[in-house]
C-alpha positions in Angstrom: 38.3 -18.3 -19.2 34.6 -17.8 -17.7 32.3 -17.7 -20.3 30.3 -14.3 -20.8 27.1 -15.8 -19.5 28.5 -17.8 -16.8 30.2 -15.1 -15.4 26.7 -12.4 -15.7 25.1 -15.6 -13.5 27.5 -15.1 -11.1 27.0 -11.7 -10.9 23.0 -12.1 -10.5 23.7 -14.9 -7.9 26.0 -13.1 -5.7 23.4 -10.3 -6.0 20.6 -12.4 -5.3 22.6 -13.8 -2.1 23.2 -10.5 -0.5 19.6 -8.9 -1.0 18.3 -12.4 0.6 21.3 -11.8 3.4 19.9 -8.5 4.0 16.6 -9.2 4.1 17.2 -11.5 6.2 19.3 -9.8 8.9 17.2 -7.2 8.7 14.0 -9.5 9.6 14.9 -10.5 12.4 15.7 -14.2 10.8 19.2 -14.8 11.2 20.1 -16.5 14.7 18.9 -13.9 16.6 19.5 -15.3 20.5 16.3 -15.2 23.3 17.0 -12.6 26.3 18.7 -14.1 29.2 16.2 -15.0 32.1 16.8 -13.5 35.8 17.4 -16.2 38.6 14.0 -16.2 40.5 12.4 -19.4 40.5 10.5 -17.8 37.3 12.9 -16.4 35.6 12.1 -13.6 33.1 14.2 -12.5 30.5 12.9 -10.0 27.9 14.2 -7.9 24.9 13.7 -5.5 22.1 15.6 -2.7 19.3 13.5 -0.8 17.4 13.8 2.9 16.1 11.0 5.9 16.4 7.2 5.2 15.3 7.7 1.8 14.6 5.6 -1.2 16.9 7.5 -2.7 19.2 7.4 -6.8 19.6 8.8 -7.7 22.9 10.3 -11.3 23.3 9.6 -12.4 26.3 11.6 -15.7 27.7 9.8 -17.5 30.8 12.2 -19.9 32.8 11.3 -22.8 35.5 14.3 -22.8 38.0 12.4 -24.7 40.2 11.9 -28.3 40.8 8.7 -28.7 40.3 6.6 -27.6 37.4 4.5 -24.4 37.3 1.4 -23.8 35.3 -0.5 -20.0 35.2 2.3 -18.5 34.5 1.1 -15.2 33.3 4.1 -11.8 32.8 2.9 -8.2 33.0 5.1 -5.3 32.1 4.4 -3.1 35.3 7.1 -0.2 34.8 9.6 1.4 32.3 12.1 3.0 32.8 11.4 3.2 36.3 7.5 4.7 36.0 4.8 3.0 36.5 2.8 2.0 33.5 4.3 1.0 29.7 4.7 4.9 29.0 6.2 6.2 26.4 4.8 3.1 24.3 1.0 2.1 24.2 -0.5 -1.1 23.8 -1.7 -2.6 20.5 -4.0 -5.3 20.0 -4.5 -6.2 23.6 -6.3 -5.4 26.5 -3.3 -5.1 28.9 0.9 -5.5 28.6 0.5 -9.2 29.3 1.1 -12.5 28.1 0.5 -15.7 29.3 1.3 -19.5 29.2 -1.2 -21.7 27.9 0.7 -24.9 29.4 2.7 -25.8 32.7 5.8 -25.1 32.4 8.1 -28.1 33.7 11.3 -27.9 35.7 13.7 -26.7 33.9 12.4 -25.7 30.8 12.1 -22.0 29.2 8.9 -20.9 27.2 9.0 -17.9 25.1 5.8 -15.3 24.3 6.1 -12.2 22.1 4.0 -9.1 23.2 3.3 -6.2 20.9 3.5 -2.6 22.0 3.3 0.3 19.3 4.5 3.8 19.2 1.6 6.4 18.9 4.0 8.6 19.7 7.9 8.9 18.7 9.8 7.2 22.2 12.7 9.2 23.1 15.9 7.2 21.6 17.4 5.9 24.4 17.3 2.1 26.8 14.3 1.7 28.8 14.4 -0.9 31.4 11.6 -3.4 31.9 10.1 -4.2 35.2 7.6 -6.6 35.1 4.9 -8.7 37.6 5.3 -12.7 37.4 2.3 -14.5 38.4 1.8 -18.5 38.5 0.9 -21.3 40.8 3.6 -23.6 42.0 3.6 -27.3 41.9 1.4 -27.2 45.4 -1.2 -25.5 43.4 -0.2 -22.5 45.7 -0.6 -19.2 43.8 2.8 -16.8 43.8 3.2 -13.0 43.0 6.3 -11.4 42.1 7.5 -7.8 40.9 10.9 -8.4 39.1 12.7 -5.3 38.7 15.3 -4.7 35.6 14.0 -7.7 33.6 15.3 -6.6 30.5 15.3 -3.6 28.3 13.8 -1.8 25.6 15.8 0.0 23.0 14.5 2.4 21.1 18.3 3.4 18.8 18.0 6.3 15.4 16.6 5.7 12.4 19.2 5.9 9.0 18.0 9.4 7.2 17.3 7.9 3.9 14.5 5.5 6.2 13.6 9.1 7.6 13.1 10.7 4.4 10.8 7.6 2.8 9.2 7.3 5.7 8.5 11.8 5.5 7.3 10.9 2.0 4.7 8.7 2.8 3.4 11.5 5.3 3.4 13.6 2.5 1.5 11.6 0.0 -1.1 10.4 2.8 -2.1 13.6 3.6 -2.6 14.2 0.1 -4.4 11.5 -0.6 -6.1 10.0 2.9 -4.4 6.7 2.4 -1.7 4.9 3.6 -2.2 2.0 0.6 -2.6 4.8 -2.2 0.9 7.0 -0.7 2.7 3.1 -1.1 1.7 2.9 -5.1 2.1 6.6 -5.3 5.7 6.3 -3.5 7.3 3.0 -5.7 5.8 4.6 -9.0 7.7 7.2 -8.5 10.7 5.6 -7.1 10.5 3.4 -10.5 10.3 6.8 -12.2 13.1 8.0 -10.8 15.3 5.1 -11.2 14.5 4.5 -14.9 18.3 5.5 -15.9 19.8 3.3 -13.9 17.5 0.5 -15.6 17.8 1.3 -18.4 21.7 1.6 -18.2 21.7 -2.1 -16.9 20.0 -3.2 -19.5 22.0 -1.6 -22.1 24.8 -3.0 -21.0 23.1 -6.7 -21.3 21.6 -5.7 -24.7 25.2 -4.4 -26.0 27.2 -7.8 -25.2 24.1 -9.5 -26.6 24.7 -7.8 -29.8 28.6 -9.1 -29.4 27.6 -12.4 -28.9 28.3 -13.6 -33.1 31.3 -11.9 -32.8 32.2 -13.9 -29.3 31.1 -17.6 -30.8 33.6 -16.7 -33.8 36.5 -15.8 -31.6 35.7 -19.3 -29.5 36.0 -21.1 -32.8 39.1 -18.9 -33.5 40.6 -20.2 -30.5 38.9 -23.5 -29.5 41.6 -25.1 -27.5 42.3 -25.2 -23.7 45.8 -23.7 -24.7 44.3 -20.9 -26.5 42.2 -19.6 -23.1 44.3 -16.6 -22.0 44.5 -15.3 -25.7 40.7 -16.1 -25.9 40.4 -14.2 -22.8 42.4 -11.2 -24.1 40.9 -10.8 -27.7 37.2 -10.8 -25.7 38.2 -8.0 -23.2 39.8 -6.1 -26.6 36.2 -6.5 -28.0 34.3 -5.3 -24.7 36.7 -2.3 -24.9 36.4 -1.5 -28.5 32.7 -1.4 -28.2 32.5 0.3 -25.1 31.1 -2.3 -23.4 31.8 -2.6 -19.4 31.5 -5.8 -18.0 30.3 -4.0 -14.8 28.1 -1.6 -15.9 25.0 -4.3 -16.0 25.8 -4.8 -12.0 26.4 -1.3 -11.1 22.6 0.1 -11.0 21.4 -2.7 -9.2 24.2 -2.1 -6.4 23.0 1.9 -6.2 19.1 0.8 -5.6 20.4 -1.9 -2.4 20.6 0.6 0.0 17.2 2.4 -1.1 15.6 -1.1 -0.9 17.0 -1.6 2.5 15.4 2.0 3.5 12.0 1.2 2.4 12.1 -2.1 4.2 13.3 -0.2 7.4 11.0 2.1 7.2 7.8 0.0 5.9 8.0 -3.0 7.5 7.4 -2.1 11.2 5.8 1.3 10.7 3.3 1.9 13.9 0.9 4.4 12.3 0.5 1.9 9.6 -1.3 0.0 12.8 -4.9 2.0 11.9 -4.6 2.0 7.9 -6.9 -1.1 6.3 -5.8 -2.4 2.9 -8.5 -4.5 1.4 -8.6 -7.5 3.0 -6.2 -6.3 5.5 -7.7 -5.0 8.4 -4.2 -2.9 8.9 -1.1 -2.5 6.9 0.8 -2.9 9.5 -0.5 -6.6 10.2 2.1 -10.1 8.9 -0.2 -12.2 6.2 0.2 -14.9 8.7 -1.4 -13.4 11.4 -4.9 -13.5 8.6 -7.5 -15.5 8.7 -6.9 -18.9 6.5 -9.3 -17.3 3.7 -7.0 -14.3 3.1 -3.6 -15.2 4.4 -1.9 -16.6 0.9 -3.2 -13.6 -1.0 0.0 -11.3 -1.2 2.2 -13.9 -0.5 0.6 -15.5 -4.0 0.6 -11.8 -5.3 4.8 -11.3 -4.3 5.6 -14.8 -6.1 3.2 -14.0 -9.0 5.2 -10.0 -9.5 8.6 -11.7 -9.0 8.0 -14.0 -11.6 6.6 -11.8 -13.9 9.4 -9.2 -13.1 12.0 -12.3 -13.6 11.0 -13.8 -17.3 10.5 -9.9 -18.6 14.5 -9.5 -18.1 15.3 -11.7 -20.6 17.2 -10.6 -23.8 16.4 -11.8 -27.1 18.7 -14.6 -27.7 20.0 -14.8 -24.6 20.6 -18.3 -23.4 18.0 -18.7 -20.2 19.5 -21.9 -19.0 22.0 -20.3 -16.9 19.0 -18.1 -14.7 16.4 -20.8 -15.2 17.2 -21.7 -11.5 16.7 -18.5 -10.6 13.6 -17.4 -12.2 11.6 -20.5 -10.5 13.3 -20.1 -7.0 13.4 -16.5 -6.4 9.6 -16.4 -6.6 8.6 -19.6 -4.3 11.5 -17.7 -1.6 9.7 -14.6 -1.5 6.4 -15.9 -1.8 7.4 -17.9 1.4 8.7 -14.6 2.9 5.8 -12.5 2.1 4.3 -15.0 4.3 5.7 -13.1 7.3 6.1 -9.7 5.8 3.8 -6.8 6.7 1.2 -6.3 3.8 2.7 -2.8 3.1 5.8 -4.6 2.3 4.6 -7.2 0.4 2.2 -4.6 -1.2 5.5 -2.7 -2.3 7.3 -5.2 -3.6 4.4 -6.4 -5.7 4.2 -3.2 -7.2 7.8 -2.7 -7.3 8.0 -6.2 -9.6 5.5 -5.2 -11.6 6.3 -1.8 -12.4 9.8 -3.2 -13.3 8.0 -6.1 -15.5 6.4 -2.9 -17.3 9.3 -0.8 -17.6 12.0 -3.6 -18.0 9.8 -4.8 -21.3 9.6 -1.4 -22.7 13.3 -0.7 -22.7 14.3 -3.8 -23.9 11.9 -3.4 -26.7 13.7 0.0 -27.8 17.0 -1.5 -26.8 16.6 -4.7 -29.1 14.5 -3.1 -31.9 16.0 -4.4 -35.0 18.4 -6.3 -33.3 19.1 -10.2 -35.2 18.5 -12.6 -32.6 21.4 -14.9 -32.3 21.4 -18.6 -33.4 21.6 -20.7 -29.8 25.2 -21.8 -30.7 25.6 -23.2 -27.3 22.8 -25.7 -27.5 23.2 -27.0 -31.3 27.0 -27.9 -30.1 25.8 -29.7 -27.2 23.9 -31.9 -29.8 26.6 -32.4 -31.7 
């Protein structure tokens, strides 16, 4: 038989492992391959998917085919779409669609540079090819020009309407209260507000088997063999059932907020007008903490690690034995710390403030929940000793 509280750390872990899987897919992180470079003796290869009014980072893969090594090597998006210019997209952060190698490039060898183009405007959703203008001096020191048409392609695909509508929130809210930062505390409080039942349903269900738990250690001593496992088994399900306690119903709320995480991170993370909105020490929302200068980069990634962690060891249930999530509590914050790293701020600023709105709320509904509620010896832990 799986014990009660191994099998709820399964649960959490398997959880845990797809919101990471998400994130991460949805980052950009997982094994994403570089564009396929042209054959001119500077091959080009560039790429990029992103949806409406969201900044658009081109990667941008430079290849020797020659023989000889090349240095200057400079690309400039010259047309889209076949029009002149980098219409319907705008530049961001630069003076011009460029980038450049700081080193020669040797026979051989690929380079890659990331340019950043934003959406001031929603782009039509559609494929816009790239043609772009290689510049670079061969290994004769002789300086080369080349246009090289269809170097790759922009994609600009739809947006998931439950993105749409958070992102049409935050619209709302800024215009109510002239600020980007201020719509993102306004938008998770009320998101926290809103999914308060489901909480405290999961929770409910922890604090009911809790309550179970004397009654569990005396069927275990009722049946202490290996023999005795399947009727072990059965007597605990008869229990869960008499009590009306689902061994699902912890899981089930956390499984209805995934896809509204996944929405807010779609439509936060990459969010173009977020390009002119300060936060702080932020000089835009829209900005990764690693692109800061050393005195404020850490900040939210310290802040995300310091809310998860907070959020984590509020969770707990009186009595409950810790050991089995102790792994959990300690990694989860160091991993998104790490990630916050690379996040936008107005993602990391979310899920700071999602974390400790759920510390709040998570402590005051266990404290109803548990109110009068004996806290039960550590069974586990004086049989170990024994």
């Amino acid at each position: 038989m799986i014990q009660r509280s191994s099998r709820k750390s399964t649960y959490r872990l398997l959880l845990v492992v797809t919101l990471l899987l998400g994130v991460l897919t949805l980052s950009g992180c997982v094994g994403a391959a570089g564009p396929v470079t042209t054959s001119d003796p500077v091959g080009i290869g560039l790429s990029a998917t992103v949806r409406p009014l969201e900044n658009v980072p081109i990667v941008i893969t430079i290849k020797n085919n020659m023989t000889k090594f090349v240095s200057e090597v400079k690309v400039q998006i010259v047309a889209m779409d076949g029009n002149a210019g980098i219409a319907p997209f705008d530049l961001w952060e630069t003076t011009d669609a460029s980038v450049a190698l700081s080193a020669p490039l040797l026979p051989g060898k690929t380079a890659q540079a990331k340019l950043v183009l934003q959406q001031k405007t929603p782009a039509a959703i559609k494929s816009y090819p790239v043609n772009v203008s290689v510049s670079y001096k061969d290994g004769d020191g002789i300086a080369v020009t080349r246009i090289i048409a269809n170097a790759g392609i922009v994609r600009v695909g739809n947006i998931n309407f439950l993105s749409a509508g958070i992102r049409w929130i935050i619209e709302q809210l800024n215009k109510l209260v002239h600020s980007y930062a201020l719509a993102i505390i306004l938008l998770t409080l009320g998101l926290k507000l809103i999914t308060e039942p489901l909480t405290r349903m999961q929770f409910k269900s922890t604090v009911d088997m809790q309550r179970l738990q004397p009654q569990i250690v005396k069927l275990k001593a009722k049946y202490p063999s290996k023999d005795d496992a399947k009727q072990l088994n059965q007597e605990t399900m008869k229990l869960y059932k008499d009590n009306n306690v689902s061994l699902f119903s912890g899981c089930l709320p956390l499984l209805v907020q995934w896809p509204i995480f996944l929405a807010l991170f779609t439509a936060i993370n990459n969010y173009s007008p977020f390009n002119y909105a300060s936060f702080l020490w932020a000089p835009a929302l829209s900005v990764a903490s690693s692109t800061l200068p050393m005195a404020t980069r850490f900040i939210m990634p310290i802040v995300v690690a310091a809310s998860t962690y907070v959020q984590s060891i509020t969770s707990f249930i009186p009595g409950q034995d810790r050991s089995q999530t102790a792994f959990l509590t300690y990694f989860m914050p160091l991993m998104l710390g790490y990630w916050a790293y690379g996040f936008s701020i107005a993602l990391g600023l979310y899920w700071a403030l999602f974390s400790f709105f759920s510390a709040g709320q998570q402590y005051l509904v266990i404290k109803r929940l548990t109110k009068g509620m004996p806290v039960p010896e550590p069974v586990a832990k004086k049989s170990a000793r024994k």
